[in-house]
C-alpha positions in Angstrom: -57.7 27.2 40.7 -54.7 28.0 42.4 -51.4 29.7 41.3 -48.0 28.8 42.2 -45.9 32.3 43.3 -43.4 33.6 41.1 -40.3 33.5 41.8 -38.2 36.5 42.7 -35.5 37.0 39.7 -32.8 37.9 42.8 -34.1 34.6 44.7 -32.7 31.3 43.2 -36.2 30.1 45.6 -38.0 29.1 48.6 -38.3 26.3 50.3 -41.0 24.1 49.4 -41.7 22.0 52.3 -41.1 18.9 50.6 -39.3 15.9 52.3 -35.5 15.3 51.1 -34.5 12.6 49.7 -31.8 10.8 51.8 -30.4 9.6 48.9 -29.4 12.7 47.5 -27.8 14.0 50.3 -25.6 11.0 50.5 -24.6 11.7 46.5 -24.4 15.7 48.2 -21.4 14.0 51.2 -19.5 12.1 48.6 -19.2 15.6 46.3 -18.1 17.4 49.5 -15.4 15.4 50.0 -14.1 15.4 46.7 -14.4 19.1 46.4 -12.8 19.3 49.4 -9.7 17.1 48.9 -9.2 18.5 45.5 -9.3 22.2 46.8 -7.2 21.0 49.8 -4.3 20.8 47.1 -4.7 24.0 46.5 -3.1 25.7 50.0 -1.7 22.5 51.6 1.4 23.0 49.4 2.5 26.3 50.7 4.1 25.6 53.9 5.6 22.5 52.1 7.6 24.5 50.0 11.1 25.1 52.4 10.7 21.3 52.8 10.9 20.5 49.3 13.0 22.9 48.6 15.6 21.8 51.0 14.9 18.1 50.1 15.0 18.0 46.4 17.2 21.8 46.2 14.7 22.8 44.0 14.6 26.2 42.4 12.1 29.5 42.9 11.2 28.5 39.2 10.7 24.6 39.9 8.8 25.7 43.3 6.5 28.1 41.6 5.6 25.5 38.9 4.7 22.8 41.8 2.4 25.0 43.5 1.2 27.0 40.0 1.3 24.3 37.5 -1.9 22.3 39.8 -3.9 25.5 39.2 -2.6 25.7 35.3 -3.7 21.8 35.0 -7.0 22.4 37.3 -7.9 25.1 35.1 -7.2 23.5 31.5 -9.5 20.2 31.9 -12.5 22.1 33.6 -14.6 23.2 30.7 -13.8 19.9 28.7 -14.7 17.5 31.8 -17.8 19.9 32.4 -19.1 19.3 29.0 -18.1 15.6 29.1 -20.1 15.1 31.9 -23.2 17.1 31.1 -23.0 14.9 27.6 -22.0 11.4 28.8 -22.8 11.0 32.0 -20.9 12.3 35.4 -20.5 9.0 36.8 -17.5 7.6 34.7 -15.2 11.1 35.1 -16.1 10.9 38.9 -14.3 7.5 39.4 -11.8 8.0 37.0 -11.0 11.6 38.3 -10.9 9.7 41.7 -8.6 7.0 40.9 -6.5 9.4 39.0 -6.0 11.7 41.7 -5.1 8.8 44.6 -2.3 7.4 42.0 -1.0 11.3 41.3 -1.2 12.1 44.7 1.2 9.0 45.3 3.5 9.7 42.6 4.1 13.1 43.7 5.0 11.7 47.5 7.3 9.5 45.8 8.7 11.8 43.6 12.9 11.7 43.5 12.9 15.1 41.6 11.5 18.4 41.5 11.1 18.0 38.0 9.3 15.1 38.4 7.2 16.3 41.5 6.0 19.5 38.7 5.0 16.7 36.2 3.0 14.5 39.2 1.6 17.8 39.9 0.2 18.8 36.6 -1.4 15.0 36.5 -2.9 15.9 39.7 -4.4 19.2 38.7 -6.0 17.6 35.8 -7.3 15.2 37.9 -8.9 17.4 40.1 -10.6 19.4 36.9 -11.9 16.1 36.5 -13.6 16.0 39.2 -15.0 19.4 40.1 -17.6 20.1 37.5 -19.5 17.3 38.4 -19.5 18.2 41.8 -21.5 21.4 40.4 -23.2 19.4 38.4 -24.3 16.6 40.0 -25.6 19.4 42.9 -27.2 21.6 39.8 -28.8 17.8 39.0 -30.2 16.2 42.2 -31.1 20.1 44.2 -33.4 22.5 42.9 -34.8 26.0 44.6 -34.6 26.4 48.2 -32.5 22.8 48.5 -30.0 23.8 46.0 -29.1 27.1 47.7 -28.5 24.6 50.6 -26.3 22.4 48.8 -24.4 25.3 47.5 -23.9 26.5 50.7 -22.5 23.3 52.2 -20.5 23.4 48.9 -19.3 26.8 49.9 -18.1 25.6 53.1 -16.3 23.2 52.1 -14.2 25.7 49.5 -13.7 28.0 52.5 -12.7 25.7 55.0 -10.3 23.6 53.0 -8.9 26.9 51.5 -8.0 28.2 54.9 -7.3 24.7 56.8 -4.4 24.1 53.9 -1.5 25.4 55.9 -2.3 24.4 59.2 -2.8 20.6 58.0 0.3 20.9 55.8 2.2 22.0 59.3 1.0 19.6 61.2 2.1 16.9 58.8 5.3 18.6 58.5 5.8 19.0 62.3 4.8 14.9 62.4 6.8 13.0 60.0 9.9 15.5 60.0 11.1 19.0 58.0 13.7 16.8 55.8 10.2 14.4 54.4 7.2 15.6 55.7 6.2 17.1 52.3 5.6 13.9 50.9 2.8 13.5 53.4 1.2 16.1 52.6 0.5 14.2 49.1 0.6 10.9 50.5 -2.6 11.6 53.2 -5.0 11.7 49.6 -4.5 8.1 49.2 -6.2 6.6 52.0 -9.0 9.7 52.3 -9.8 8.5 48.5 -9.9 4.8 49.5 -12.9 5.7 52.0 -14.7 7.7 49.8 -14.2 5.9 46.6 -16.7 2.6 47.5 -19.0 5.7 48.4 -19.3 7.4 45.4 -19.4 3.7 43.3 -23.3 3.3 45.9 -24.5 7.2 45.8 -23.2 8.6 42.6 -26.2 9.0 40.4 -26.2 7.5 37.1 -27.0 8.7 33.7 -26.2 11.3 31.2 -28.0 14.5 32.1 -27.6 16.0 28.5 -29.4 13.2 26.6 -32.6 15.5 27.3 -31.4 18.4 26.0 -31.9 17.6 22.4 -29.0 18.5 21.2 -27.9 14.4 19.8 -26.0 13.5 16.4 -26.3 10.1 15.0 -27.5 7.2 16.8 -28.7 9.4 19.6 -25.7 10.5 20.9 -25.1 13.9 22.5 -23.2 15.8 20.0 -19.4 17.0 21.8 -18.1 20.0 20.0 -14.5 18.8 20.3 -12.9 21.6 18.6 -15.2 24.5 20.8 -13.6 22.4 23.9 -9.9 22.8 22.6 -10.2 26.1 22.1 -11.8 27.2 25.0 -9.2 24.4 27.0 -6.2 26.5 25.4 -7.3 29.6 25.6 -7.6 29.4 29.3 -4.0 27.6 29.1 -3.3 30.7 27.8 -4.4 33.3 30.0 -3.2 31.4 32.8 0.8 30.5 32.2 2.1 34.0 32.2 0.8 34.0 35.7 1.8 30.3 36.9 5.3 31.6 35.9 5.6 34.2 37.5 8.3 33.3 40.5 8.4 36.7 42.3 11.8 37.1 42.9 12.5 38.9 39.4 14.6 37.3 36.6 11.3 36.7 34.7 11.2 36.6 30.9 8.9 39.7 30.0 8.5 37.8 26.9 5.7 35.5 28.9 3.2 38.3 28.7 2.6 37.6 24.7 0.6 34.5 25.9 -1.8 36.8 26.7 -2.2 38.1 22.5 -2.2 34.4 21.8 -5.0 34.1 24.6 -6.8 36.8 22.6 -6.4 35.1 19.2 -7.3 31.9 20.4 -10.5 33.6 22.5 -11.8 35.1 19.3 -11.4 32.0 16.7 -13.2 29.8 19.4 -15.8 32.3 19.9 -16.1 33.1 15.8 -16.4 29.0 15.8 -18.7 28.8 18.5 -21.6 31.2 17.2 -21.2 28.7 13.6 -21.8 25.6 15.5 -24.1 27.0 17.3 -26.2 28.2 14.6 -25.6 24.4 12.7 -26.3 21.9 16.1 -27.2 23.7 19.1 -24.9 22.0 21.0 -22.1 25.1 21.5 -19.9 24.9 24.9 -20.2 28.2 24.8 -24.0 28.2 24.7 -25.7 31.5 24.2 -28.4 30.7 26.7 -25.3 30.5 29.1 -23.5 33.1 28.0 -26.3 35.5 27.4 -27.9 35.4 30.8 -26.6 38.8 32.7 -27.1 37.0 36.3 -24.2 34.5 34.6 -21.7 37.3 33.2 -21.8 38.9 36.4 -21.4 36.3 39.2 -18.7 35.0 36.8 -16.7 38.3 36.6 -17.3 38.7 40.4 -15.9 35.4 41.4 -12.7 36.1 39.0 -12.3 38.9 41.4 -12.9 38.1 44.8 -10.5 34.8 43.9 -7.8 36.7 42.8 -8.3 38.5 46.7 -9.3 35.5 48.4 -7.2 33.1 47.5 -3.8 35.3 47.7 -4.6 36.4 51.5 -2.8 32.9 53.1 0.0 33.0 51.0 1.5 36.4 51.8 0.0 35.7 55.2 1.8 32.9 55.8 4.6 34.1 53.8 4.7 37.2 56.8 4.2 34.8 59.4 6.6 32.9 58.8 9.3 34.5 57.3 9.1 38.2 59.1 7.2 37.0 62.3 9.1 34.0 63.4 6.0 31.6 63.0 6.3 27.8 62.8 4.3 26.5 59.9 2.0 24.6 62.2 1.5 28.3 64.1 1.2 30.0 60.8 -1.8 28.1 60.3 -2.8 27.9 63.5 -3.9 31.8 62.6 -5.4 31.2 59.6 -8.3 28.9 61.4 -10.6 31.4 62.5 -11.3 32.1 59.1 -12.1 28.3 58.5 -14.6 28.1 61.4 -16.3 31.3 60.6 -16.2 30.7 57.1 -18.5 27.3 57.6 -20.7 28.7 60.0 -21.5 31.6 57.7 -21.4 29.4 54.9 -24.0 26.8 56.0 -26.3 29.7 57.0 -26.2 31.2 53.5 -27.8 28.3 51.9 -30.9 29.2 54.4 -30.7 32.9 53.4 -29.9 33.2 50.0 -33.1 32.2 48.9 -35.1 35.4 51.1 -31.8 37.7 50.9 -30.4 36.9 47.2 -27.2 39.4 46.0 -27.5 41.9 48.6 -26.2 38.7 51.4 -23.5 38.8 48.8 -22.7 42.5 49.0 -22.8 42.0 52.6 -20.5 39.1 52.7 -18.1 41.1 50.5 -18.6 44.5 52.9 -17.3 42.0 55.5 -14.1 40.7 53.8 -12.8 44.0 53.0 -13.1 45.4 56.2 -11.4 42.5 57.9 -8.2 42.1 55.4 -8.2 46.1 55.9 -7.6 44.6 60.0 -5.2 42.2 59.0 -3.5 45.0 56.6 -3.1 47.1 59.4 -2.5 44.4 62.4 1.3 43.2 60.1 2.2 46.9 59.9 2.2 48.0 63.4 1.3 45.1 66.0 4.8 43.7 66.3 5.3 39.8 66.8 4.0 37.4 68.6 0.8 39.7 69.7 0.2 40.3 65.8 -1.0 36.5 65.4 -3.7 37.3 67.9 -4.9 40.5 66.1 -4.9 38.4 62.8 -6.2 35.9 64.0 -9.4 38.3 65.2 -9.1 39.7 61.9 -9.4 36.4 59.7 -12.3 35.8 61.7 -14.5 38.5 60.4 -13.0 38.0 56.7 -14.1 34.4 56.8 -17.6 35.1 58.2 -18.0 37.2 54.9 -16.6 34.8 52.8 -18.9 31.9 53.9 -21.6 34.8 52.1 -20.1 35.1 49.1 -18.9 31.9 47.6 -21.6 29.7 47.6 -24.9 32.3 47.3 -22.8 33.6 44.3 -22.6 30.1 42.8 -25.9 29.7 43.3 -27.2 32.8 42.0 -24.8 32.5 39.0 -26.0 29.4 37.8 -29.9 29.3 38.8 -31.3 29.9 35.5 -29.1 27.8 33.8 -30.6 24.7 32.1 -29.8 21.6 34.1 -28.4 19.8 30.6 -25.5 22.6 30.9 -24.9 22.7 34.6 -21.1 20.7 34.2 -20.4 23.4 31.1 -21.7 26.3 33.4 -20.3 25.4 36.5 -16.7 24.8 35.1 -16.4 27.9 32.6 -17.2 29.6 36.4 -14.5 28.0 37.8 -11.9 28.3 35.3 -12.6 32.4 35.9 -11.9 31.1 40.0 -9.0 29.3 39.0 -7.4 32.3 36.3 -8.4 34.8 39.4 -6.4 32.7 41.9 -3.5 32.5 39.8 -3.3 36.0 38.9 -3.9 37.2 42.5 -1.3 34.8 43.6 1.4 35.7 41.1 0.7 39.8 41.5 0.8 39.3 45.3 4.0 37.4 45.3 5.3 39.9 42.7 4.7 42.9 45.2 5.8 41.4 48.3 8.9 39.8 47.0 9.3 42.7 44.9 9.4 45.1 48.2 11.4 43.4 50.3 14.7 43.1 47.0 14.1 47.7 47.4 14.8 47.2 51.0 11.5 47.5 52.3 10.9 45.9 55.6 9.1 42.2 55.6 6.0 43.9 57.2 5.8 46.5 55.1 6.4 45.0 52.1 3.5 42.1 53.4 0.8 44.9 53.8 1.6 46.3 50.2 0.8 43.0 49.4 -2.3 42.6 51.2 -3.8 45.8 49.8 -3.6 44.4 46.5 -5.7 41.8 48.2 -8.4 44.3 49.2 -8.7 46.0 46.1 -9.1 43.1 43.7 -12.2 42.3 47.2 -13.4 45.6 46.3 -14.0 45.0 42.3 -16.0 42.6 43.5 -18.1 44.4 46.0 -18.6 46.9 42.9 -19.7 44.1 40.7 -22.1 43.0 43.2 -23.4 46.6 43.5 -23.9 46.9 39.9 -25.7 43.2 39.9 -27.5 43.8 42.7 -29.0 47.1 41.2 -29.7 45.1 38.1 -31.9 42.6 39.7 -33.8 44.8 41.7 -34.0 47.3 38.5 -35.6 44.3 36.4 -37.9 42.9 40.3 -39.5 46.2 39.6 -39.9 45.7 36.4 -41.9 42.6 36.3 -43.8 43.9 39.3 -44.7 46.8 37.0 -45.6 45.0 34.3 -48.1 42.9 36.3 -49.8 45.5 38.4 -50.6 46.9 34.8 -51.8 43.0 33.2 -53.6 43.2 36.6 -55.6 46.7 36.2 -56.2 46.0 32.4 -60.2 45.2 31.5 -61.1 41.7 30.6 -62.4 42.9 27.6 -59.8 45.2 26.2 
């Protein structure tokens, strides 16, 4: 009788030689190209912004909410679309999501107004936290072991890539269809890339409601939907995130927006006081204690707030410098920015193969990486003077994003491999609202300083590498939080290896 090998509680696990489904990996190409065209949205709109601005003579507060209020709306629907879809089936908020986002995505080209652009924008955003849970969790669904670290990783590609290839495809639609319209482009280009995919996801999507076998059903064997733990945890993160998404940088900003954060608390508490009763009634919590108590969970989640907050701030105040101090065009703004999207995929993809052998300590690794190359780019705006500084940047982004391809999808992965399959969409969007609150308070503290800087009289370079060491230290939390995890895992490996040596050496008959 033969025994299959335990699993490694570092390694999500191993390959096991079995032949793919081609299916599934069709399902896995129509997720990638929804995750990437809603985290597109993300960058895309930064070089944009003198274009609106000088089209629509919209305000610092207007342009902050157009770029911010995406993330605020992004943020908000996650944990509510993540349990939909776990509960009722992923299929229906996929082509809804879909269809939403092509008709946002046109309303915001055609938008007359900046006030209206901000309101198209919002629709968007909650399109896109539509979407994105079920991309985790139709992956967490169709992949399992050594497959799903490969998903992940292609999944993790994809983030990086269309992080960093925002502002060079945002110039080049710019340069294309003029300074004076161009920004409408940059929504307009969703619409036909959703028309492509859409027939795509209608033949490869899979079917079904995933959380029908969890057990957790009310009458008529439905899944039960805790609708008030959903609000709650939907405003809460509303919550957290606005003082931030309101934050313009240039000053002027009502102090008073910081109380959101005590309502944040208040909120956080009464869900979680509500949560623990349902739980104890149905079983069904969104905040499920299965979830929520698993340490490999708390930590990649308070790691990814953190290396978000760093990651996802770097292209702004680079392109902000580049642009602005340098002398740039937006199209050679971004133009420095693609190293970091090349060796962020290449590194990406391999992770998938090597998180499985190599677990947190590729992600400590990745991290190491990152921080030492935005340490490069720190240094390369303070004293390489302009245009030779794009070069050295350029050199510098490259080693940043072959760390990042290590961290973003291994850390997904290890995050959510022991999480039960029923709660995937749940798990995989309550980690992505801590992306999404880390991106927008990177972003608005990063703006803050640089903007900040430059109104003392400090000079745009200067003021640009303040910035970016903001950057590196919210990188470094993260490397510390990887540290402590790693220790963690290989503190409880030893453990069990312990504890079976002595099952092993103990007499049959004792």
């Amino acid at each position: 009788m033969t025994s299959s090998p335990a699993q490694h509680p570092d390694r999500p696990g191993t390959p096991t030689g079995a032949e793919p489904d081609p299916h599934r990996w069709r399902a896995l190409g129509v997720c990638l190209a929804i995750g990437f065209i809603t985290m597109l949205d993300v960058s895309i709109v930064n070089v944009a912004l003198p274009s609106i601005e000088r089209s629509l003579d919209a305000g610092a507060s207007q342009l902050q909410l157009i770029v911010a209020g995406y993330t605020l709306a992004f943020g908000l629907v996650l944990v509510p679309a993540g349990r939909l879809g776990d509960a009722r089936g992923r299929r229906p908020l996929f082509l809804l999501g879909l269809t939403g986002f092509a008709l946002t995505s046109l309303a915001a080209g055609l938008a007359p107004s900046d006030e209206l652009l901000a309101v198209a924008r919002l629709l968007q955003g909650m399109s896109a936290g539509l979407l994105n849970p079920q991309v985790v969790g139709t992956i967490q669904q169709l992949f399992t072991g050594y497959e799903r670290g490969k998903a992940f990783g292609y999944f993790g590609a994809t983030i990086g890539v269309s992080t960093a290839l925002g502002p060079l495809l945002g110039g080049l639609i710019i340069q294309a269809f003029g300074a004076e319209e161009g920004w409408r482009w940059v929504f307009f280009v969703n619409v036909p890339v959703i028309a492509v995919v859409l027939p795509f996801a209608l033949r490869f999507l899979p079917r079904g409601a995933v959380g029908r076998a969890s057990g957790t059903t009310g009458r008529h064997g439905r899944p039960r939907l805790d609708v008030v733990g959903l609000v709650g945890v939907a405003l809460t993160a509303a919550a957290v995130m606005v003082p931030f998404v309101t934050t313009t940088g240039e000053g002027g900003d009502d102090p008073a927006r910081w109380w959101w954060l005590a309502v944040a608390a208040v909120l956080g508490a009464a869900t979680v006081v509500w949560e623990r009763g349902y739980q104890r009634r149905t079983g069904a919590a969104v905040l499920d204690p299965r979830v929520l108590g698993e340490p490999a969970f708390r930590n990649g989640a308070l790691l990814g707030i953190a290396y978000f907050a760093g990651f996802t701030s770097v292209f702004l105040v680079a392109t902000l410098y580049l642009q602005q101090v340098a002398g740039f065009t937006p199209l050679q703004a971004g133009l420095v920015n693609m190293p970091f999207a090349i060796a962020s995929a290449v590194s990406a993809q391999r992770s998938g193969r090597l998180v499985a052998s190599r677990g947190r300590a590729l992600v400590v690794l990745g991290l190491g990486l990152v921080v030492l190359g935005l340490i490069g780019t720190d240094l390369a705006i303070r004293f390489v003077d302009p245009p030779a500084v794009g070069f050295v940047m350029a050199a510098t982004q490259m080693v940043a994003g072959a760390g990042s391809g290590l961290v973003i999808a291994p850390n997904q992965t290890l995050t959510l491999a022991r999480v039960p399959v029923e709660r995937a969409g749940v798990a995989g969007s309550m980690l992505q609202v801590g992306q999404r609150v880390g991106s927008a308070l990177g972003v608005a503290v990063a703006l803050s300083t640089y903007y900040s800087a430059l109104a003392s009289g400090v000079e745009g370079a200067a003021a640009a590498g303040r910035a970016l060491l903001l950057t590196v230290a919210l990188v470094a939390v993260a490397l510390v939080v990887g540290l402590v995890d790693l220790r963690a895992r290989r503190r409880d490996a030893d453990a069990e290896a312990g504890a079976g040596t002595d099952a092993a050496s103990t007499p049959a008959d004792a």
